[in-house]
N, C-alpha and C positions, 0 to 999 in steps of 0.2 A: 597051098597056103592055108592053114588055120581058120576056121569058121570064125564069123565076129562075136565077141560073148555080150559088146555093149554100144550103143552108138548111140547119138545126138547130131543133128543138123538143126540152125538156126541162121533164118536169113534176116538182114534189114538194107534198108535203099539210103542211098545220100546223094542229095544234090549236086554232088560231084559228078565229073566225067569218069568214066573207066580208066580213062589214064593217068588223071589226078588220083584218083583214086589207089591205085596197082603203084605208082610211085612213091604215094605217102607209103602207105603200109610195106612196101620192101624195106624203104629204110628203117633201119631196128633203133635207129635214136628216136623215134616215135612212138615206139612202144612203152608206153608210159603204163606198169600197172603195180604201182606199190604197194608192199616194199620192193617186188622183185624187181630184177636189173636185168638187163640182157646183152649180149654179146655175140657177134660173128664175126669167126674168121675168114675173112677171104669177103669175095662178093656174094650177093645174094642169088646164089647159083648152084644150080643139080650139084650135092656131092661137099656144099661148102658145110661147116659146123658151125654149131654155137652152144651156149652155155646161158642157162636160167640160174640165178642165183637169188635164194631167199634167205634171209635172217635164219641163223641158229639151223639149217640144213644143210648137207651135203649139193654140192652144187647138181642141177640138172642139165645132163651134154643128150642135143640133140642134132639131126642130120634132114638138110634140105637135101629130100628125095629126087621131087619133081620140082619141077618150073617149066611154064607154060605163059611167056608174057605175051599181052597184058591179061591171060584168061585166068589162070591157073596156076595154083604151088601148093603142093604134101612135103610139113614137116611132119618128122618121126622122131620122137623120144623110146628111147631101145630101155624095156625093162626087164628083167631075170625071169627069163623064159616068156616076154609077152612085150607087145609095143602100143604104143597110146598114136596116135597116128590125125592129123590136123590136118584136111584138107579145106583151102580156099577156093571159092570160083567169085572171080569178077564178070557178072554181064552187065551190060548195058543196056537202058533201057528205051526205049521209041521215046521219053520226055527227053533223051540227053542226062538222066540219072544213072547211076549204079545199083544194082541188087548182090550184096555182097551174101556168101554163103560161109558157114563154116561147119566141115562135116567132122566129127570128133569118133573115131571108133578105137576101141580096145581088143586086140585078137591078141593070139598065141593060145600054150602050150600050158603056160600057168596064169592066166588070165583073171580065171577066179578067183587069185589070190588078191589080184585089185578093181575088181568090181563094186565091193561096197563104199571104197576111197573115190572112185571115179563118179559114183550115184548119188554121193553124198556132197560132193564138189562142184559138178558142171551145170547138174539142173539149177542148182540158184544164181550162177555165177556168169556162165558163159550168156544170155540174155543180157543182162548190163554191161559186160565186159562191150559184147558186139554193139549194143546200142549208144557207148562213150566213144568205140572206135566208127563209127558211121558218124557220129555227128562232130568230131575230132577231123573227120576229113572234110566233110563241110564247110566247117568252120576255115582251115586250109584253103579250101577253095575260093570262099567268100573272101577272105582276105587279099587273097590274088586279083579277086573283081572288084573287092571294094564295098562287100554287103554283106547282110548275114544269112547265111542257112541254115540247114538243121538237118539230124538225120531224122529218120521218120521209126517207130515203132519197129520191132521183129517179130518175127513168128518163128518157132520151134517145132521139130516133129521128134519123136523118140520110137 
């Protein structure tokens, strides 16, 4: 397998359970990050597909590698000669919160050809993204109980 040429990992906690949690986020109608739109075929299961569509692009097909419930899921977006690769981990914490992970690497063969698209994208984007989806399932949760939560702050390593 190919050295990694690029990665990011970025964690944040939500008031959620692990299983609220791993529930919300499987379901892809949840996936709210406009303009893009999302799609999967099949269940959200090793092996199923799906498809990123944004404005004025060519659509993005990518493939749920692993699954690992309620812990665990790598999707892979396959690009020309190189793959962008999204791993999540859900753990749970001793309060009865969640610590959501999402690890972002870019490996292959021509990698270098989209390292300064992936440096220039994910450092500013992928922190708010994780921090609307943590507090998105909070919010989820809270409504289930009847209160409000919140997600709490992330942290990043590159």
């Amino acid at each position: 397998m190919p050295s990694i040429a690029w990665e990011m990992t970025y964690s944040v906690e939500t008031d959620a359970s692990p299983a609220v949690a791993w529930n919300y986020w499987t379901n892809i109608a949840n996936w709210e990050d406009p303009p893009a739109e999302f799609e999967l075929d099949g269940p959200f299961a090793s092996g199923s597909r799906g498809t990123t569509r944004l404005p004025g692009q060519e659509p993005l097909h990518w493939l749920i590698r692993e699954v690992s419930p309620p812990q665990a899921a790598t999707i892979t977006l396959e690009l020309q000669g190189a793959a962008l690769s999204f791993q999540w981990r859900f753990e749970g914490l001793p309060d009865g919160r969640t610590r959501i992970t999402q690890r972002v690497a870019l490996q292959g063969e021509n990698a270098g050809a989209y390292i300064s698209q992936v440096e220039s994208t994910f450092p500013s984007t992928l922190p708010g993204g994780m921090n609307k989806i943590a507090a998105a399932i909070a919010n989820s949760e809270a409504s289930r109980k009847g209160s409000e939560a919140k997600g709490s702050p992330g942290h990043y390593t590159r």
